[in-house]
N, C-alpha and C positions, 0 to 999 in steps of 0.2 A: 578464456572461453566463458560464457555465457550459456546456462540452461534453466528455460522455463516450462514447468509441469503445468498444464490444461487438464483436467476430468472433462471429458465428455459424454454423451453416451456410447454404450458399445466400448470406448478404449478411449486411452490415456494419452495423449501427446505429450511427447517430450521434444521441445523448440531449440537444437544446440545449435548457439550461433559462434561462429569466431572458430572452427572446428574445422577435421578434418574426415572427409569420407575413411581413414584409414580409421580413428575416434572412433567414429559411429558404429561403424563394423564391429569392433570388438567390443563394445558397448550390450549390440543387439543381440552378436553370437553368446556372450555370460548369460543373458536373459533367455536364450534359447535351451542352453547347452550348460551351464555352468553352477547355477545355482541347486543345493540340495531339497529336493522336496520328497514327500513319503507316498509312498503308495501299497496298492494290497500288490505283493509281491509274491508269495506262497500260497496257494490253495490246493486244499486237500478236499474233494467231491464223494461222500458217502454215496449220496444218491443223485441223479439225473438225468430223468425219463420226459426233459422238455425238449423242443426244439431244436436248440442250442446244443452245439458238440462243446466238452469240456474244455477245449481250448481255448473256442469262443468265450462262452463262459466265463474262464477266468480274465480273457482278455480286456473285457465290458468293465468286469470289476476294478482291473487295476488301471483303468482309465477315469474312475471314481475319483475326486479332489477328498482327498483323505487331510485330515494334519494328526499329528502325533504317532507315537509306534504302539505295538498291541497286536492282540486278535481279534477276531468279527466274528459271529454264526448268522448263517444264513439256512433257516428250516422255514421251510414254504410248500405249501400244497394246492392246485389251481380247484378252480379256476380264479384267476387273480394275475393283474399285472404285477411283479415284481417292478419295487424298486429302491433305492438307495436307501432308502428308511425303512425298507425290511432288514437289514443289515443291523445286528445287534451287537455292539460291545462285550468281550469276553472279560477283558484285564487288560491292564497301561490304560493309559491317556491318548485313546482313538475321539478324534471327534466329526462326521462327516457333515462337511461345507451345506452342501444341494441334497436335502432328502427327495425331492423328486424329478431323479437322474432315472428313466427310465434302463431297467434290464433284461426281462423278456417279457410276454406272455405266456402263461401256465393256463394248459385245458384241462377239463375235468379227469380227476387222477393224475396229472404230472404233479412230480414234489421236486424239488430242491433242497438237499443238505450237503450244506458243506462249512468246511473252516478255513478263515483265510487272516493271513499274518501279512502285516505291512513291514515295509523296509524304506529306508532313504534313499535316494541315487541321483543323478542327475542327468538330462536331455542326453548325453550324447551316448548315452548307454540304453535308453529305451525311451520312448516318447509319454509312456507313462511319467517319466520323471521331469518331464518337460513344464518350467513355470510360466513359462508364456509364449502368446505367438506375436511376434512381430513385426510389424511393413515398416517401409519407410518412404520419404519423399525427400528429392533432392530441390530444395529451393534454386540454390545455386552452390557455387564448392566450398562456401565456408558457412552455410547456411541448411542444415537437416533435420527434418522433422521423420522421429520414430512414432510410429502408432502400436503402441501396448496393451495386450491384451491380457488380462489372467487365464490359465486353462487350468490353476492350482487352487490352492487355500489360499493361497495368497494374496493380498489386493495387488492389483498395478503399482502404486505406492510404494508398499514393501519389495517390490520386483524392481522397482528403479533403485531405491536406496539400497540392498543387497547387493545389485550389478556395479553399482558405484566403487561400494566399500571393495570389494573381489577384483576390479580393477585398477583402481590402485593399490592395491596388496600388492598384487601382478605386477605394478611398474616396477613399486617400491623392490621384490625382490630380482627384477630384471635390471635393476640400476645397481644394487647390489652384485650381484654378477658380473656386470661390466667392470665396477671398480676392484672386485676383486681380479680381472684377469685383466684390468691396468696394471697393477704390481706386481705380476708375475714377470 
Protein backbone atom coordinates (compact mmCIF):
# COMPACT_ATOMS: atom_id res chain seq x y z
CA UNK A 1 0.00 0.00 0.00
CA UNK A 2 0.97 3.35 -0.93
CA UNK A 3 0.02 6.64 0.94
CA UNK A 4 0.39 10.27 -0.24
CA UNK A 5 -0.41 13.38 2.13
CA UNK A 6 -1.48 16.70 0.07
CA UNK A 7 -2.08 20.01 2.37
CA UNK A 8 -4.52 21.89 0.82
CA UNK A 9 -6.86 24.48 1.71
CA UNK A 10 -9.57 23.73 3.98
CA UNK A 11 -8.24 19.92 4.58
CA UNK A 12 -5.69 17.35 3.99
CA UNK A 13 -5.83 14.57 1.47
CA UNK A 14 -4.72 11.58 2.12
CA UNK A 15 -4.20 9.39 -1.57
CA UNK A 16 -4.23 5.47 -0.28
CA UNK A 17 -3.52 3.53 -3.35
CA UNK A 18 -3.13 -0.31 -3.44
CA UNK A 19 -5.91 -0.51 -0.44
CA UNK A 20 -8.67 -1.62 0.61
CA UNK A 21 -12.29 0.31 1.29
CA UNK A 22 -12.32 -2.06 4.51
CA UNK A 23 -8.45 -0.01 5.21
CA UNK A 24 -9.78 3.13 4.71
CA UNK A 25 -12.89 2.74 6.93
CA UNK A 26 -10.98 2.01 9.95
CA UNK A 27 -8.51 4.50 9.01
CA UNK A 28 -11.22 7.46 9.00
CA UNK A 29 -13.46 5.83 11.85
CA UNK A 30 -9.67 6.29 14.60
CA UNK A 31 -9.61 9.77 13.09
CA UNK A 32 -13.30 10.22 13.97
CA UNK A 33 -13.71 8.23 17.11
CA UNK A 34 -10.53 7.00 18.36
CA UNK A 35 -7.90 9.25 18.97
CA UNK A 36 -7.60 11.25 22.63
CA UNK A 37 -8.06 14.86 22.60
CA UNK A 38 -9.06 17.24 25.62
CA UNK A 39 -11.70 19.31 26.07
CA UNK A 40 -13.61 21.69 28.75
CA UNK A 41 -15.52 18.81 30.34
CA UNK A 42 -16.80 20.29 33.89
CA UNK A 43 -18.27 23.55 34.28
CA UNK A 44 -19.39 25.00 37.22
CA UNK A 45 -21.61 28.58 36.45
CA UNK A 46 -21.58 30.99 39.45
CA UNK A 47 -23.53 33.51 37.52
CA UNK A 48 -25.61 33.48 34.04
CA UNK A 49 -28.13 36.09 33.36
CA UNK A 50 -27.17 35.91 29.26
CA UNK A 51 -29.10 34.45 26.74
CA UNK A 52 -27.74 31.15 26.82
CA UNK A 53 -29.24 28.43 29.28
CA UNK A 54 -26.20 26.75 31.10
CA UNK A 55 -26.38 23.84 29.09
CA UNK A 56 -25.79 25.66 26.14
CA UNK A 57 -23.34 27.38 27.57
CA UNK A 58 -21.21 24.78 28.64
CA UNK A 59 -21.93 22.99 25.44
CA UNK A 60 -20.25 26.14 23.16
CA UNK A 61 -17.24 25.77 25.59
CA UNK A 62 -16.56 22.26 25.36
CA UNK A 63 -16.69 22.39 21.81
CA UNK A 64 -13.65 25.02 22.09
CA UNK A 65 -10.13 23.22 20.62
CA UNK A 66 -8.49 23.05 23.96
CA UNK A 67 -4.93 21.11 24.21
CA UNK A 68 -3.60 20.37 27.73
CA UNK A 69 -5.49 19.55 31.07
CA UNK A 70 -6.25 22.28 33.77
CA UNK A 71 -8.87 24.85 34.70
CA UNK A 72 -10.29 28.15 32.73
CA UNK A 73 -12.37 31.19 34.48
CA UNK A 74 -14.47 32.76 32.68
CA UNK A 75 -15.74 36.46 34.45
CA UNK A 76 -17.37 38.61 31.86
CA UNK A 77 -19.80 41.42 32.04
CA UNK A 78 -21.72 42.79 28.83
CA UNK A 79 -22.04 44.49 26.93
CA UNK A 80 -19.30 42.52 24.93
CA UNK A 81 -19.14 39.51 22.66
CA UNK A 82 -17.69 36.70 24.51
CA UNK A 83 -15.12 34.85 23.27
CA UNK A 84 -12.52 31.98 23.55
CA UNK A 85 -9.89 34.56 24.54
CA UNK A 86 -11.97 35.61 27.37
CA UNK A 87 -11.27 32.32 28.84
CA UNK A 88 -8.37 32.55 31.31
CA UNK A 89 -6.00 29.88 32.68
CA UNK A 90 -6.44 28.92 36.33
CA UNK A 91 -3.49 26.11 36.66
CA UNK A 92 -1.99 22.98 34.38
CA UNK A 93 -0.86 23.51 31.07
CA UNK A 94 -4.45 24.64 29.21
CA UNK A 95 -3.49 26.38 26.10
CA UNK A 96 -6.50 27.45 23.80
CA UNK A 97 -5.84 26.80 19.75
CA UNK A 98 -8.65 29.77 18.22
CA UNK A 99 -8.82 32.83 20.61
CA UNK A 100 -11.65 34.14 18.39
CA UNK A 101 -14.06 31.20 18.68
CA UNK A 102 -17.21 33.08 19.18
CA UNK A 103 -19.48 32.29 22.47
CA UNK A 104 -22.35 34.50 23.10
CA UNK A 105 -23.31 37.95 23.28
CA UNK A 106 -23.63 39.83 26.59
CA UNK A 107 -26.10 43.03 26.87
CA UNK A 108 -25.83 45.64 29.32
CA UNK A 109 -25.85 43.88 32.84
CA UNK A 110 -25.48 40.26 31.72
CA UNK A 111 -22.24 38.69 33.50
CA UNK A 112 -20.74 35.46 32.98
CA UNK A 113 -18.88 33.50 35.74
CA UNK A 114 -17.92 30.41 35.83
CA UNK A 115 -15.05 27.58 36.11
CA UNK A 116 -14.53 25.06 33.86
CA UNK A 117 -11.94 21.88 33.93
CA UNK A 118 -10.94 19.99 30.91
CA UNK A 119 -10.65 16.33 30.40
CA UNK A 120 -9.40 13.93 27.58
CA UNK A 121 -11.84 11.52 25.83
CA UNK A 122 -12.37 10.58 22.47
CA UNK A 123 -15.27 11.01 19.44
CA UNK A 124 -17.19 8.03 20.15
CA UNK A 125 -17.96 9.19 23.63
CA UNK A 126 -18.94 12.89 22.82
CA UNK A 127 -18.32 14.99 19.67
CA UNK A 128 -16.47 17.44 21.87
CA UNK A 129 -13.70 14.83 21.74
CA UNK A 130 -13.76 14.51 18.18
CA UNK A 131 -10.24 15.06 16.17
CA UNK A 132 -11.49 15.39 13.14
CA UNK A 133 -14.05 15.37 10.48
CA UNK A 134 -13.56 13.19 7.54
CA UNK A 135 -15.06 12.50 3.71
CA UNK A 136 -13.83 10.39 1.43
CA UNK A 137 -13.78 9.71 -2.39
CA UNK A 138 -13.68 6.39 -3.96
CA UNK A 139 -11.40 6.70 -7.06
CA UNK A 140 -11.89 3.13 -7.71
CA UNK A 141 -11.54 -0.15 -5.19
CA UNK A 142 -7.90 0.07 -4.59
CA UNK A 143 -7.61 3.66 -5.03
CA UNK A 144 -9.19 6.21 -1.88
CA UNK A 145 -8.77 9.58 -1.23
CA UNK A 146 -9.76 10.64 2.65
CA UNK A 147 -10.25 14.41 3.00
CA UNK A 148 -9.10 15.62 6.81
CA UNK A 149 -10.06 18.01 8.54
CA UNK A 150 -8.97 19.22 12.09
CA UNK A 151 -11.95 20.31 14.56
CA UNK A 152 -9.09 19.71 17.43
CA UNK A 153 -5.63 21.21 18.49
CA UNK A 154 -4.44 19.14 16.51
CA UNK A 155 -3.03 19.64 12.81
CA UNK A 156 -4.37 17.24 10.16
CA UNK A 157 -0.71 15.91 10.15
CA UNK A 158 -0.65 14.82 13.66
CA UNK A 159 -4.46 13.38 12.99
CA UNK A 160 -3.02 11.01 10.16
CA UNK A 161 0.11 10.07 12.06
CA UNK A 162 -1.86 9.26 15.50
CA UNK A 163 -4.51 7.23 13.32
CA UNK A 164 -1.70 5.42 11.69
CA UNK A 165 0.34 4.49 14.80
CA UNK A 166 -3.51 3.29 16.96
CA UNK A 167 -4.05 1.31 13.85
CA UNK A 168 -1.46 -0.83 13.77
CA UNK A 169 -1.35 -1.21 17.49
CA UNK A 170 -4.85 -2.48 16.69
CA UNK A 171 -3.50 -5.02 14.07
CA UNK A 172 -0.58 -5.81 16.02
CA UNK A 173 -2.80 -6.71 19.09
CA UNK A 174 -5.52 -8.52 16.90
CA UNK A 175 -2.70 -10.66 15.19
CA UNK A 176 -1.79 -11.28 18.67
CA UNK A 177 -5.12 -12.68 19.45
CA UNK A 178 -5.37 -14.92 16.52
CA UNK A 179 -2.08 -16.61 17.29
CA UNK A 180 -2.71 -16.92 20.72
CA UNK A 181 -6.14 -18.82 20.14
CA UNK A 182 -4.11 -20.75 17.18
CA UNK A 183 -2.39 -22.74 20.18
CA UNK A 184 -5.28 -23.22 22.04
Amino acid sequence: MEIKIKSQKGCTEVELNDTTPSFANALRRIMLTGIPITAIEDVKISENNSALQDELLSHRLGLIPIEGEGTLKLKVEGPLTVTSANLQPVDGNVRIENMEIPIVELLENQRIDLTAKTATGMGRDHAKWQAAVVGYEYKNPSKITLCVESCSSLSEEEIIKRSLVILKNKAQEFKEAVDKYKSI
